[in-house]
N, C-alpha and C positions, 0 to 999 in steps of 0.2 A: 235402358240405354242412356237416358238423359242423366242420369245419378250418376251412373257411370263417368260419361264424361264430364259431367261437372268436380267428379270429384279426381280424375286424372288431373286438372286445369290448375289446382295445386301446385304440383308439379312441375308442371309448365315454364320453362326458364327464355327470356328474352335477352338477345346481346346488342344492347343498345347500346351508341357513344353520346357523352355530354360534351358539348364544345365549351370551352372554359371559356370566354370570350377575353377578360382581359390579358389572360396568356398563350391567347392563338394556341391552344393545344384541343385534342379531341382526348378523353379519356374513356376509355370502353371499360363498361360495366357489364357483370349479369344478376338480371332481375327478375323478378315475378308478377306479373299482370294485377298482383291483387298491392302489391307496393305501391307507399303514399307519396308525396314529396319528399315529406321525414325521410320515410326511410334512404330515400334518394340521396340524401342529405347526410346521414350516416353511413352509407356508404363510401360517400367519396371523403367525408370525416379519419374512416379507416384506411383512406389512401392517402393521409396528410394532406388533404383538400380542405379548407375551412371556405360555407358557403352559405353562412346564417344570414349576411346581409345582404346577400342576390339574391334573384328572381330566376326561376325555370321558365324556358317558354318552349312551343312547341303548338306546331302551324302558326306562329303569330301570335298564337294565347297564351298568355298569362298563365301558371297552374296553379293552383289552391294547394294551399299546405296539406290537405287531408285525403286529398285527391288522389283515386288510385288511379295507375296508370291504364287501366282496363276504360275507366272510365272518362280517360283523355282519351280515349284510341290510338294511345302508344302501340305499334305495330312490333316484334321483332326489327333490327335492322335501322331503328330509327333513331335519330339525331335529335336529343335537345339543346337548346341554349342556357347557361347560365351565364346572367349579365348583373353587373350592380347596379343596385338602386339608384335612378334617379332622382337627387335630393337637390 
């Protein structure tokens, strides 16, 4: 049963929104629990998003470019921020 569902989890699609920060927009995406920043990143690349020089955040943290969202505890339903860098 555990193979099982591990390998349904695949499959598994989340409809998060990314809040654009500096254009007060929310942009809703659908993702996969095992997707990294990158890919995060690529996606909203294919929406005419460019966001190589922002940062994801989500609860307050920071994400790691390689970081699946599984392993942020990205929920379905959940809301990240993308903001630019502090320089």
């Amino acid at each position: 049963m555990d193979t099982l569902r591990r390998s349904l989890s695949r499959w598994k699609k989340y409809h998060i929104q990314v809040h654009l920060a500096d254009e007060d927009v929310l942009m809703p995406l659908t993702v996969r629990p095992r997707d990294t920043v990158m890919d995060l990143r690529a996606h909203l690349v294919r929406e005419g998003i460019t966001s190589w020089k922002k940062t994801f955040y989500y609860n307050s943290r920071q994400l790691e470019e390689h970081e699946t969202l599984k392993e942020a505890n990205v929920q379905n339903g959940s809301v990240l921020l993308l903001a630019s860098n502090q320089r």
